[in-house]
TIVEX-674093 format. One line per 10 residues: number of its first residue (from 1); their letters; for each residue x, z, y of N, C-alpha, C. Coordinates in steps of 0.02 Angstrom, whole numbers, plus 50000, padded with zeros to 5 digits. Atoms other than C-alpha are relative to their C-alpha. Layout:
<doros>
NUM) a) X/Z/Y/X/Z/Y/X/Z/Y; ...
</doros>
This chain:
<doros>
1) xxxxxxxxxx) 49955/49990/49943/55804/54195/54927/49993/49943/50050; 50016/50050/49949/55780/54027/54999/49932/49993/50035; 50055/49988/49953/55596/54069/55046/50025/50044/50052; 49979/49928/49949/55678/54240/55138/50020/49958/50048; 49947/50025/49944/55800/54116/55220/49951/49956/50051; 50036/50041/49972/55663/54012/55273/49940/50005/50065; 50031/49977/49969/55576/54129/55355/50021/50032/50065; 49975/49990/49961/55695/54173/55469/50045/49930/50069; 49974/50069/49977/55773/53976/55520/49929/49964/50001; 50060/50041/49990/55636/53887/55597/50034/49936/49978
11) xxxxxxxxxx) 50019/50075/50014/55585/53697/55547/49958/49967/50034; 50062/50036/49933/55496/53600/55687/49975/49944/49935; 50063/50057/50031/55456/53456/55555/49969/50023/49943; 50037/49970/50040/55416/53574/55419/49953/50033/50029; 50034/49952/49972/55319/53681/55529/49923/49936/50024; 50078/50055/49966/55201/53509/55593/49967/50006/49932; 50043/50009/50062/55139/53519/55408/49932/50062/50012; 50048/49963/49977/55033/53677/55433/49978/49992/50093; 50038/50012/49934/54901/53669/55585/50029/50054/50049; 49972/49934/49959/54959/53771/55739/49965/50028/50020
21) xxxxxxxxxx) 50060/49953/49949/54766/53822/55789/49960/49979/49944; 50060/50018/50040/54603/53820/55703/49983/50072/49953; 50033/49936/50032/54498/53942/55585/50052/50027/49951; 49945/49971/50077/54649/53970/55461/50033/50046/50051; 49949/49970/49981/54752/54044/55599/49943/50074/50028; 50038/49939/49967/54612/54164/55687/49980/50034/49929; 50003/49959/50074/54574/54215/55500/50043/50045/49982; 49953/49965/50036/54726/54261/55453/50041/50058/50056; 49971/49950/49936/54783/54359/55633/49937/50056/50021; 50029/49951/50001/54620/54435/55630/49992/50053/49936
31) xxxxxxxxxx) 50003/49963/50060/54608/54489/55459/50076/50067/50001; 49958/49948/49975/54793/54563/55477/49992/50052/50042; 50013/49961/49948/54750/54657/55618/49953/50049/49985; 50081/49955/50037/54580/54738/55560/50026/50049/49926; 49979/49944/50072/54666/54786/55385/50060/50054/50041; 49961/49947/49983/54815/54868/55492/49991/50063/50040; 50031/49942/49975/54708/54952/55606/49969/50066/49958; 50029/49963/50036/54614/55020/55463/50063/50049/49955; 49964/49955/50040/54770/55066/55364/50016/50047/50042; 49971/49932/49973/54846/55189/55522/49931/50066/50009
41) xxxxxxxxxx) 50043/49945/49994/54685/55276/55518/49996/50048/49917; 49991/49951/50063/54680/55302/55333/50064/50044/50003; 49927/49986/49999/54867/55339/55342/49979/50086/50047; 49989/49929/49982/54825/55483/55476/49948/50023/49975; 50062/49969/50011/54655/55545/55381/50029/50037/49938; 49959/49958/50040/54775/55591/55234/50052/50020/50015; 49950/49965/49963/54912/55655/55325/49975/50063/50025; 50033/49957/49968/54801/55743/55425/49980/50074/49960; 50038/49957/50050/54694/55834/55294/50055/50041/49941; 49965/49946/50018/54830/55884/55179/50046/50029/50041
51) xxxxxxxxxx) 49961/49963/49935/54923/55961/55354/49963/50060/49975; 50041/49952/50001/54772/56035/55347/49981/50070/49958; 49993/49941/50056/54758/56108/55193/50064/50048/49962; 49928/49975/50016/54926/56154/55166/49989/50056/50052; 50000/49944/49948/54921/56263/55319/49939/50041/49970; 50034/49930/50016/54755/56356/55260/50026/50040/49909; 49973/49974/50051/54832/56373/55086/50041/50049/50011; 49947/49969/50012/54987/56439/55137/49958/50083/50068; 50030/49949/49952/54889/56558/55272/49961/50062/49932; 50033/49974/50037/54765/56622/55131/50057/50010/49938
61) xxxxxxxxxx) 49954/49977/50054/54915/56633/54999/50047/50068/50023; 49966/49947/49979/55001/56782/55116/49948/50036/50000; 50039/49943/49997/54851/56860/55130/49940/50032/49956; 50053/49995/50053/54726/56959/55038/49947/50058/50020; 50044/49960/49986/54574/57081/55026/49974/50041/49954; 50044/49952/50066/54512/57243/54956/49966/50020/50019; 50054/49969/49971/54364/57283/54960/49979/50045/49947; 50022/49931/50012/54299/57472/54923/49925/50011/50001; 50050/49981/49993/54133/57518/54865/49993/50050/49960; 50010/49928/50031/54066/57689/54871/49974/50040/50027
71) xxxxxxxxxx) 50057/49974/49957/53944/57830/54915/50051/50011/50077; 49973/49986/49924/53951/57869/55121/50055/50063/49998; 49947/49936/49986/54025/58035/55097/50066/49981/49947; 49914/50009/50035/54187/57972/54973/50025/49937/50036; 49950/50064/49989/54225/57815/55066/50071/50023/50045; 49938/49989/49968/54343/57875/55197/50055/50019/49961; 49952/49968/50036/54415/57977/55061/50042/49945/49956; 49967/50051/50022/54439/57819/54963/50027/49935/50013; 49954/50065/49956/54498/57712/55093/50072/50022/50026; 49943/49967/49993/54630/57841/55127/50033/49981/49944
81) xxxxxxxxxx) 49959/50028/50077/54690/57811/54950/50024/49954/49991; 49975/50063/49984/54685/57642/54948/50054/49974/50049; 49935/50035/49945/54800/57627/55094/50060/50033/49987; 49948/49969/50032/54920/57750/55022/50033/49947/49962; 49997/50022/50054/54921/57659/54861/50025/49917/50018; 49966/50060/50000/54968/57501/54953/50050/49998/50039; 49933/49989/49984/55094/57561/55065/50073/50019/49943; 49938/49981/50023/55207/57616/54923/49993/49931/49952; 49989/50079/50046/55170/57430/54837/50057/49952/50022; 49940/50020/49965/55321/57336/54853/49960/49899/49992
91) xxxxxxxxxx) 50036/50046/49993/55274/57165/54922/49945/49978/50051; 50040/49991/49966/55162/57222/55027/50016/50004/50071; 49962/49983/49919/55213/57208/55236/49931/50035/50028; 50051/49959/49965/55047/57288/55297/49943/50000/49978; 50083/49985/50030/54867/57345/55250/49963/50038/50056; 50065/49940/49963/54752/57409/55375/49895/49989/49984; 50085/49997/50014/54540/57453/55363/49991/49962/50064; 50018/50031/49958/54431/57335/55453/49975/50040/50035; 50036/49945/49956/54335/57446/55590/49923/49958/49983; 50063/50030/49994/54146/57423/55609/49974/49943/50037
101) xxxxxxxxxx) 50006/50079/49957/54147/57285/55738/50022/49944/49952; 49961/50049/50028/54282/57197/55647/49962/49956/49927; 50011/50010/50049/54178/57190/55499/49907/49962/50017; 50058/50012/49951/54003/57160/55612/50009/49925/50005; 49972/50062/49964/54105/57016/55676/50012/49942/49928; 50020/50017/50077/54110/56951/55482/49935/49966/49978; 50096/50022/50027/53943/56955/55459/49937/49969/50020; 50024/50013/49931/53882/56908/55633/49965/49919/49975; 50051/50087/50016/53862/56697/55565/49949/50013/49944; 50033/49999/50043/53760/56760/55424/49930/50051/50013
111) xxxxxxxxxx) 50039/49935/49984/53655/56912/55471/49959/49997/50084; 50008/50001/49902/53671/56877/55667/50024/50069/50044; 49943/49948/49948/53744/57006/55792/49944/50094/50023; 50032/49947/49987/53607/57134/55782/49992/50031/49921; 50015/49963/50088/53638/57190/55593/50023/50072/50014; 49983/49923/49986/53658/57385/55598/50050/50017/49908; 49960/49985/50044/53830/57393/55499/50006/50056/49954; 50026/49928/50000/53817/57576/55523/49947/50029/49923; 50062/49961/50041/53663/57617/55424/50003/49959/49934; 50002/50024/50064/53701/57496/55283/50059/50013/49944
121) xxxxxxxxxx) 49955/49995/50047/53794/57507/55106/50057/49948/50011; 49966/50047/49990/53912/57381/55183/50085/50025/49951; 49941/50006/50011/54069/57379/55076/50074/50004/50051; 49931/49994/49951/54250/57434/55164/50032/49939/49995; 49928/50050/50005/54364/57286/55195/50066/50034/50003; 49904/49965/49989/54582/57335/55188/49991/49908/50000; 49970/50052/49986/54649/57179/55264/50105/50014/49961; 49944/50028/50003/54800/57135/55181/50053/49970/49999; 49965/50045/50004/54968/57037/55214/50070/50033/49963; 49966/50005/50051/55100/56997/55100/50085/49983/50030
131) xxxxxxxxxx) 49937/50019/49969/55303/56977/55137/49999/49930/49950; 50009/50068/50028/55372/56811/55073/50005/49999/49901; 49995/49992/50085/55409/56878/54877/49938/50013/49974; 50054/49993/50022/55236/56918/54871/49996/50076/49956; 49991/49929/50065/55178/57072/54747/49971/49987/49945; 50025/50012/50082/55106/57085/54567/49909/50022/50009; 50098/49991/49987/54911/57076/54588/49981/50044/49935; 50009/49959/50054/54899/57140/54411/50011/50061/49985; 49968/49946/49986/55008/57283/54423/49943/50051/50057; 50023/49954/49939/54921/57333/54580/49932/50012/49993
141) xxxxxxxxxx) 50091/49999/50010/54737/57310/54509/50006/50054/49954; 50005/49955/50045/54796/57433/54374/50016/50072/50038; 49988/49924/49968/54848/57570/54494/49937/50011/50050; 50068/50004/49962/54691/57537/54602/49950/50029/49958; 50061/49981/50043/54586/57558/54453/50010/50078/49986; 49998/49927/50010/54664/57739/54418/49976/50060/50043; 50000/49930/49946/54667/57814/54583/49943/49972/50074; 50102/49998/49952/54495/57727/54686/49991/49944/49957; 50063/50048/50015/54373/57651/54563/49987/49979/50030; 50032/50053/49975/54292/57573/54688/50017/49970/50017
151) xxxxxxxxxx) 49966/50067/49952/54419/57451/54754/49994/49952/49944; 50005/50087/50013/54403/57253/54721/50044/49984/50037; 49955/50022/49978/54553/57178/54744/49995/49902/49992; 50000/50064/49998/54538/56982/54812/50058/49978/50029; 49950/50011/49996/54692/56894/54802/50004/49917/50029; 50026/50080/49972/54622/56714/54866/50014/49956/49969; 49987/50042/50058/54672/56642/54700/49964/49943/49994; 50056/50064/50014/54504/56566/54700/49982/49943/50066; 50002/50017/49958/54520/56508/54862/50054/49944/50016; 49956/50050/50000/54682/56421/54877/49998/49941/49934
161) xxxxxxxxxx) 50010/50042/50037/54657/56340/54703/49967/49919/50011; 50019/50080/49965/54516/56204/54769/50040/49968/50072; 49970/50043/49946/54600/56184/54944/50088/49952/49972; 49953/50019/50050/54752/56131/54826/49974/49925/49986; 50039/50042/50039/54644/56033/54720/49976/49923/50074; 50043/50053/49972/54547/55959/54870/50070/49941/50041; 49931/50052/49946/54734/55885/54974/50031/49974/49958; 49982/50072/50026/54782/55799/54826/49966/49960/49976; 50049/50057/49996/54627/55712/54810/50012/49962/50059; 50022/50011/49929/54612/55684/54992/50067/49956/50001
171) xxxxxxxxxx) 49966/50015/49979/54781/55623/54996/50002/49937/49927; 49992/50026/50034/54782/55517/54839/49936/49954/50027; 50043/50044/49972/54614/55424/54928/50015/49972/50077; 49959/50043/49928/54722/55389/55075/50033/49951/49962; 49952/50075/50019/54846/55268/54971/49951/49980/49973; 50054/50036/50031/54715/55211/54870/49957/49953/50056; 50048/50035/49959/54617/55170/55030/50052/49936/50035; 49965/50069/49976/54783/55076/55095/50022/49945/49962; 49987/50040/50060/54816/55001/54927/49950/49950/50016; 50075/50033/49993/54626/54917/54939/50017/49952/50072
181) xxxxxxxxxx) 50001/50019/49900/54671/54890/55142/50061/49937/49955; 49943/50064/50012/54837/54776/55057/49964/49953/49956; 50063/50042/50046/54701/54689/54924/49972/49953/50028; 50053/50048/49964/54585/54646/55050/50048/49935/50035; 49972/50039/49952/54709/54571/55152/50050/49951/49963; 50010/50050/50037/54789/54479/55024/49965/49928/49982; 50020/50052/50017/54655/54388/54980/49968/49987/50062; 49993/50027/49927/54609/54354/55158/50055/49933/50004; 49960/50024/49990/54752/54263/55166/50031/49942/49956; 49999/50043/50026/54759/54174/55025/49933/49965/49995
191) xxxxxxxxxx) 50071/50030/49989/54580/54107/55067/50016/49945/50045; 49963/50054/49950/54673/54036/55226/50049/49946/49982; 49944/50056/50013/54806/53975/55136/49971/49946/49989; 50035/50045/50037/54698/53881/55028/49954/49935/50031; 50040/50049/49961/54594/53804/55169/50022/49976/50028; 49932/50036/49974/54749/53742/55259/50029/49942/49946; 49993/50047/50042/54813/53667/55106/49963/49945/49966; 50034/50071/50039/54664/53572/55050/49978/49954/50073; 49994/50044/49948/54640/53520/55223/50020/49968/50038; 49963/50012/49982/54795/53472/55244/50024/49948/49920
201) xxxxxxxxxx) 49990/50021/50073/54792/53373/55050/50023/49904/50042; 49972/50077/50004/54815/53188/55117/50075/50006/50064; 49926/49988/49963/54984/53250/55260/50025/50009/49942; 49965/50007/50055/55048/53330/55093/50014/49939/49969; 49990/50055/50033/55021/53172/54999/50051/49949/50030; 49941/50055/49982/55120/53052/55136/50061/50066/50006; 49945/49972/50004/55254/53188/55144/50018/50010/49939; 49977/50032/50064/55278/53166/54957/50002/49930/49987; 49965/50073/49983/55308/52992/54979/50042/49966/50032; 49945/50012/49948/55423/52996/55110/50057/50034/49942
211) xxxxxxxxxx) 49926/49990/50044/55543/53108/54977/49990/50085/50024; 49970/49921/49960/55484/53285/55033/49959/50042/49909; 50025/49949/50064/55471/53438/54897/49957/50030/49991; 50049/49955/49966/55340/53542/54859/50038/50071/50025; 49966/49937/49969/55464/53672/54896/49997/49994/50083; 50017/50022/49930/55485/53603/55069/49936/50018/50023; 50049/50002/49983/55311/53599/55073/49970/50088/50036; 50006/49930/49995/55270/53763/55041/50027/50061/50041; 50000/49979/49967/55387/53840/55110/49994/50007/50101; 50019/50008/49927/55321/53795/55292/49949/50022/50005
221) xxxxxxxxxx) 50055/49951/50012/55151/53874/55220/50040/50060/50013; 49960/49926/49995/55244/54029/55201/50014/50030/50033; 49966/49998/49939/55327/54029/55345/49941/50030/50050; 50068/50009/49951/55175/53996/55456/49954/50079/49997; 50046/49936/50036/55066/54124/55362/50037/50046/49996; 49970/49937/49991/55188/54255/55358/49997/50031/50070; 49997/49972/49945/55223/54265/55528/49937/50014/50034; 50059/49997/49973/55030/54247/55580/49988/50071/49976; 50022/49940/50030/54995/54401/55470/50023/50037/50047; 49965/49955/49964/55142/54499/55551/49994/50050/50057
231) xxxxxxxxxx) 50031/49992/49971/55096/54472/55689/49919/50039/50025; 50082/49965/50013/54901/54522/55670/50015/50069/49999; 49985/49921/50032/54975/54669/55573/50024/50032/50074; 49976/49967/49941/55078/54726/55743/49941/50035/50036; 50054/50010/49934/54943/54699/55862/49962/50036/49959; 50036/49937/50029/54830/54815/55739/50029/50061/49998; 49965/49921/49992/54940/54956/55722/50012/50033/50055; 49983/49982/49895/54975/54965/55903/49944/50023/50032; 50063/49981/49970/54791/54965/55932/49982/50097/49985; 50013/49931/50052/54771/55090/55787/50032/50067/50023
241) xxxxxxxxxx) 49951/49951/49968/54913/55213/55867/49980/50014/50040; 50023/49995/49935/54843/55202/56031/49920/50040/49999; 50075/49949/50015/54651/55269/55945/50002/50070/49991; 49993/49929/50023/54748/55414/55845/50030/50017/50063; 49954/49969/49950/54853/55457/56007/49941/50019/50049; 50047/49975/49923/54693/55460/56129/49957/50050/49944; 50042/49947/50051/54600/55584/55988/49996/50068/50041; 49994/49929/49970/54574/55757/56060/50044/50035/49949; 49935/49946/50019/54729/55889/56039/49951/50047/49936; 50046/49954/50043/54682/56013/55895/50015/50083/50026
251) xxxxxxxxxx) 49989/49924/49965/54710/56157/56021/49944/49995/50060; 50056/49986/49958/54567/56084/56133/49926/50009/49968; 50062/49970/50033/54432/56148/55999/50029/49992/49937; 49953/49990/50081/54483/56205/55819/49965/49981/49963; 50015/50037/50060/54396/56094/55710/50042/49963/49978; 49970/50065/50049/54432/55972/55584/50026/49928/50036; 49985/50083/49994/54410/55827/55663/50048/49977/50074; 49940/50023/49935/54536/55854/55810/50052/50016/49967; 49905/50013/50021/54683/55872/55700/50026/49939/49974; 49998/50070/50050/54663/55700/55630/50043/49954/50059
261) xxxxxxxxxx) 49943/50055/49994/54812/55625/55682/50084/50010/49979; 49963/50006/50056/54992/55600/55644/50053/50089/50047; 49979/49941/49976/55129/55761/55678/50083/49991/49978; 49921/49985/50006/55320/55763/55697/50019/49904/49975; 49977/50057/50019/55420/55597/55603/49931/49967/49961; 50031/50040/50004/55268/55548/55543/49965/49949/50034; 50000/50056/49958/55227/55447/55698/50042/49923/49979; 49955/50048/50015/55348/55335/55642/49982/49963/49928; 50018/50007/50062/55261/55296/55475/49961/49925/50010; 50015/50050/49997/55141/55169/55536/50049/49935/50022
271) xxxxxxxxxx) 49947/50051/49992/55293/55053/55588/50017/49969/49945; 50003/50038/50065/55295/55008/55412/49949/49960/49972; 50058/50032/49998/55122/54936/55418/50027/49920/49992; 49997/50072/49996/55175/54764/55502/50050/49965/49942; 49987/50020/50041/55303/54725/55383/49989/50000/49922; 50037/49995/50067/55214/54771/55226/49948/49971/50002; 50042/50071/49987/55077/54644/55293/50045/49951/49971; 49948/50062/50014/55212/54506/55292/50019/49976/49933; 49989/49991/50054/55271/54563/55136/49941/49958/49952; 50072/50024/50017/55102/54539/55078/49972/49937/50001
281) xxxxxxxxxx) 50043/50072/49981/55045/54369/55164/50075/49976/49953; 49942/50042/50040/55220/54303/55090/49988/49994/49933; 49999/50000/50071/55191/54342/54919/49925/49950/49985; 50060/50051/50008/55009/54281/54929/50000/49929/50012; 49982/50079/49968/55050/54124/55030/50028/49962/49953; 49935/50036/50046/55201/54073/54912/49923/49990/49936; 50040/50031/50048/55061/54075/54762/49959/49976/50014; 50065/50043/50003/54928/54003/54818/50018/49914/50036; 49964/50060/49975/55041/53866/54898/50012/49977/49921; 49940/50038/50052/55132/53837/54724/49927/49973/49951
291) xxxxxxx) 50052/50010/50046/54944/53846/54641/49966/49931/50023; 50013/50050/49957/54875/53733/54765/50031/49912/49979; 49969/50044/49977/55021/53609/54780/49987/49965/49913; 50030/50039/50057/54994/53579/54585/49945/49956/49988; 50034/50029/50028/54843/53558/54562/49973/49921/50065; 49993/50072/49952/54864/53400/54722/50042/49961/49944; 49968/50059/50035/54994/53316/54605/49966/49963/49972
</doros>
């Protein structure tokens, strides 16, 4: 508690103990800065991505697909069926057949735009969507199977499963990546400490002769080095905010890599950056001061 307090009540003659310029201080304000920049990017790259995948999950979890195969002359007959058979499914808010374009338009990145739909065994699509209770896939594969053999009923089971799978990876290598980002910067910081304190070993020595503590001591390391971090940390996140904010909208081209930034109260997330630096340089500072100041006695 008396470090906390210390950090807030300045000490002009504790404070002459640490240097007020030199490679310890650009170390430790750049290092802050560089790890905080890096954390708001991780921060929105897993935000981002499970947005991402959450939205195609929950898109592909309302909806589904049957597909009908069967000679030319029974398909209509058994696409009629099929749509019967899912209008009286409870669960079900709508089913319609893809048309020949619609299904052209499918096949168009794979085949290219001159495939003759027409003349081929192309399988029927039934586009289906789902109300929010969903229906019994099982149930409905068994009445499919009675009354049109040829329907395949895809329920995107296999589909939502990895995008699942992949956003709590994706999102468990975002903290991990800021966990690492608080590591690095750590020992950053206690690298500085360390080079302050031994280069500062004969001031310590006459200020233990005059009657001063190593508590005293230290905490004016602490002090110093906290706020340098903080600082750093600010001035990175600010930068960092200002990269994800100039990003292209994800409505001015629908890829991936224009949704990568933050959405609603999560703006407000990186504001926790700079003081979880501090946090950080404090805890490091305080030990490598108390490790330090020993092994001077």
């Amino acid at each position: 508690m008396s470090d906390i307090s210390g950090l807030i009540q300045s000490d002009v003659s504790a404070d002459r103990v640490v240097p007020p310029a030199g490679f310890t201080v650009r170390l430790t304000l750049f290092s802050a800065g560089a790890m905080a920049f890096l954390a708001v990017f991780a921060l929105a790259l897993s935000l981002a991505a499970g947005r991402l995948a959450s939205q195609w999950g929950n898109e592909l979890a309302r909806s589904s697909t049957l597909r009908i195969s069967a000679p030319a002359e029974q398909m209509d007959t058994q696409v009629a069926a099929a749509l019967r058979v899912l209008e009286t499914t409870p669960g079900i808010e709508s089913a319609r057949a893809l048309d020949a374009a619609e299904q052209q338009a499918l096949l168009e990145p794979w085949f290219g735009p001159d495939l003759p739909v027409e003349a081929l065994p192309v399988p029927r699509l039934i586009e289906i969507l789902e109300t929010g209770a969903g229906y019994d896939a099982s149930g409905l594969r068994l009445r499919l199977q009675g009354e049109v053999p040829g329907a395949v009923l895809d329920d995107h089971t296999r589909w939502r499963r990895p995008l699942v799978s992949a956003a709590s990876r994706l999102r468990m290598l975002g903290w991990l990546s800021i966990l690492l980002i608080g590591g690095a910067l750590a020992a950053m910081v206690t690298l500085a400490a360390n080079a302050a304190l031994a280069a500062n070993a004969q001031v310590i020595a006459v200020l233990r002769l005059v009657g001063a503590t190593d508590t005293y001591i230290a905490r004016a390391f602490v002090r110093r080095f906290t706020l340098r971090a903080t600082t750093g940390a600010a001035v990175g996140a600010l930068i960092g905010l200002l990269g994800v904010w100039l990003l292209p909208a994800a409505d001015d081209a629908g890829s991936f890599l224009t949704g990568l930034g933050f959405s609603g109260w999560h703006w407000g997330l990186p504001v926790l950056i700079p003081p979880l630096a501090g946090v950080t340089a404090f805890l490091a500072t305080r030990a490598a001061a108390a490790r330090v100041l020993r092994g001077l006695a």
